[in-house]
Every structure is written in structure tokens, then in C-alpha cells.
C-alpha positions in Angstrom: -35.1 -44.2 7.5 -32.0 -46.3 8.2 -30.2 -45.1 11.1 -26.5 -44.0 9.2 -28.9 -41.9 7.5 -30.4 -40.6 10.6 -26.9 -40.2 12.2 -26.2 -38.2 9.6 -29.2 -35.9 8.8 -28.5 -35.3 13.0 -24.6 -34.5 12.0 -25.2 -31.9 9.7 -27.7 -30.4 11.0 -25.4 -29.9 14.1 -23.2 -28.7 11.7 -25.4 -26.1 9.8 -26.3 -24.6 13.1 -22.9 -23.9 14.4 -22.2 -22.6 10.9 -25.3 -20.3 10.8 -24.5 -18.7 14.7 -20.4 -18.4 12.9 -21.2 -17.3 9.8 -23.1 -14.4 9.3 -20.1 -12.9 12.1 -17.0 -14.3 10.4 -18.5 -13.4 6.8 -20.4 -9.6 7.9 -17.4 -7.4 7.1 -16.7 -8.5 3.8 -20.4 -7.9 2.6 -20.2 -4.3 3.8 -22.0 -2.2 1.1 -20.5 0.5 -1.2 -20.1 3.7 1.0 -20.1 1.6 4.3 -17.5 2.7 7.4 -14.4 0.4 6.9 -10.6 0.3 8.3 -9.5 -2.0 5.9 -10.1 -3.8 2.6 -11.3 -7.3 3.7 -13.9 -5.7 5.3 -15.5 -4.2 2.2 -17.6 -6.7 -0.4 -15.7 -4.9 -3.2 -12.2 -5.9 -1.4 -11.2 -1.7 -1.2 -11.5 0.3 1.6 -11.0 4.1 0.5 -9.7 6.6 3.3 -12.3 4.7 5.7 -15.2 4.3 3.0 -15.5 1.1 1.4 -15.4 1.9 -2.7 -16.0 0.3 -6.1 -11.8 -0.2 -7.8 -12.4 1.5 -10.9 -9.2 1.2 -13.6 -6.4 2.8 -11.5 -8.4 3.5 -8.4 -8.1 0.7 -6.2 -5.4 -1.1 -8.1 -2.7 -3.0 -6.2 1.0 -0.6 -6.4 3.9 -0.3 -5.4 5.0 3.4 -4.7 7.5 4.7 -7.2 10.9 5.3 -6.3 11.8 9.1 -5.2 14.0 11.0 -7.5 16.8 13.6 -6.8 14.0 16.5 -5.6 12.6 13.5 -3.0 9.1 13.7 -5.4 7.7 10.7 -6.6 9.0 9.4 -10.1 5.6 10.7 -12.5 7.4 7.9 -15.1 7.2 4.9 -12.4 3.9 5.7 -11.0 1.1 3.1 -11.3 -1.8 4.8 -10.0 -2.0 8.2 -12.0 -3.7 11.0 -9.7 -3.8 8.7 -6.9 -1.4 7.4 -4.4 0.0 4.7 -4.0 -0.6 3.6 0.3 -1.3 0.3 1.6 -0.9 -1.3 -1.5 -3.2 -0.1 -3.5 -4.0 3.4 -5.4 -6.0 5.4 -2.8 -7.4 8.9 -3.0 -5.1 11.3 -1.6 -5.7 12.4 2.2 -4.8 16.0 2.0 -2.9 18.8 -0.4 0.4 18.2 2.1 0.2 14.6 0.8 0.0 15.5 -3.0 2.8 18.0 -2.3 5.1 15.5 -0.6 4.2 12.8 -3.3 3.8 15.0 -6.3 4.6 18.0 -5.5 1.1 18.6 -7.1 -0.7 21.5 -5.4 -4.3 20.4 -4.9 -6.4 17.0 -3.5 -9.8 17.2 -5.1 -12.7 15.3 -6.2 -12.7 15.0 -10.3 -16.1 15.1 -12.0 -17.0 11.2 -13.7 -13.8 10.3 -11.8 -13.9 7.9 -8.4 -12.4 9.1 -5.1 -9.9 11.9 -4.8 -7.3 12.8 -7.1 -4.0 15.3 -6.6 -3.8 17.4 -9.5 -4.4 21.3 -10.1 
């Protein structure tokens, strides 16, 4: 074998190795399975964390938003929002945390679980 081609068979093996002890750390959080503990959404393989869950986007759940504006009665404007039943936080359409929130955003009364529907909705 000439010796450039040893030099570099040597160099990237070097290279592979660092990469291997790096790379399983720098790439674990974004492979985190469906369902998996998360804080935020680069640390999920689907890209969305869900109220600390990592989640599948389905349609409107997990799209990226921007909340709607508030109208006169300091509710969300129904006609603006891009994320249906869910809310707008972070950036993206999340379930809702709690009935105060679906109150405060909607002035919907309830934060429930919709059957063939992802996450958590506000609704009635």
C-alpha cells in the first residue's frame, strides 16, 4: 500500500473514532422515540415535543403558529387562529395544559383528549 494511502486510511480512522465517541451524544436527543420524556422539540426524532412528550405533528397538531391577535373581550380571534382546538405556544400548535388555559385563550370551557384526534384539544 503506498504510504499517502496509509496516511490516510490512519486519518480517518482517527477521524471515525472521534466521531463515533461524539456522535451517538451530540445526535441521542433527536432520535428520542414517539412518547419519550423531552423539554423541547430538537430533542424529539419527529422535531415536536408535546407538553414534555415527544409526539407525531399530525395536520394542525404540531404545526408552526403564530398566536392570533386578542379581540375586544381579550379572547383569542377564532377567525385568525391557525391551530384549531389547539394552542398556539412556542411556535407551534400544542395540546392545551389545563381548562384555565382554554378559558383564557378561548374562552372554551374544557381541555380533553378527542377520540382519533392527537394530543389534547380545548373544546366542550
Amino acid at each position: 500500500m503506498p504510504a499517502v494511502s496509509k496516511a490516510l486510511l490512519l486519518a480517518l480512522t482517527l477521524l471515525c473514532a472521534a466521531c463515533g465517541r461524539e456522535g451517538p451524544q451530540a445526535t441521542h436527543d433527536a432520535s428520542r422515540l414517539l412518547g419519550a420524556a423531552c423539554s423541547a422539540d430538537a430533542q424529539c426524532g419527529s422535531g415536536f415535543c408535546d407538553r414534555q412528550t415527544c409526539a407525531a405533528p399530525n395536520d394542525l397538531y404540531g404545526r408552526r403558529c403564530r398566536p392570533a391577535p386578542r379581540v375586544a373581550g381579550a379572547l383569542r380571534d377564532g377567525k385568525l387562529n391557525a391551530c384549531g382546538a389547539y394552542v398556539c405556544a412556542d411556535g407551534r400548535c400544542r395540546s392545551c395544559a389545563s381548562v384555565r388555559q382554554c378559558r383564557d385563550e378561548y374562552g372554551a370551557p374544557a381541555c380533553k383528549a378527542v377520540p382519533a384526534e392527537p394530543g389534547l384539544r380545548c373544546g366542550r
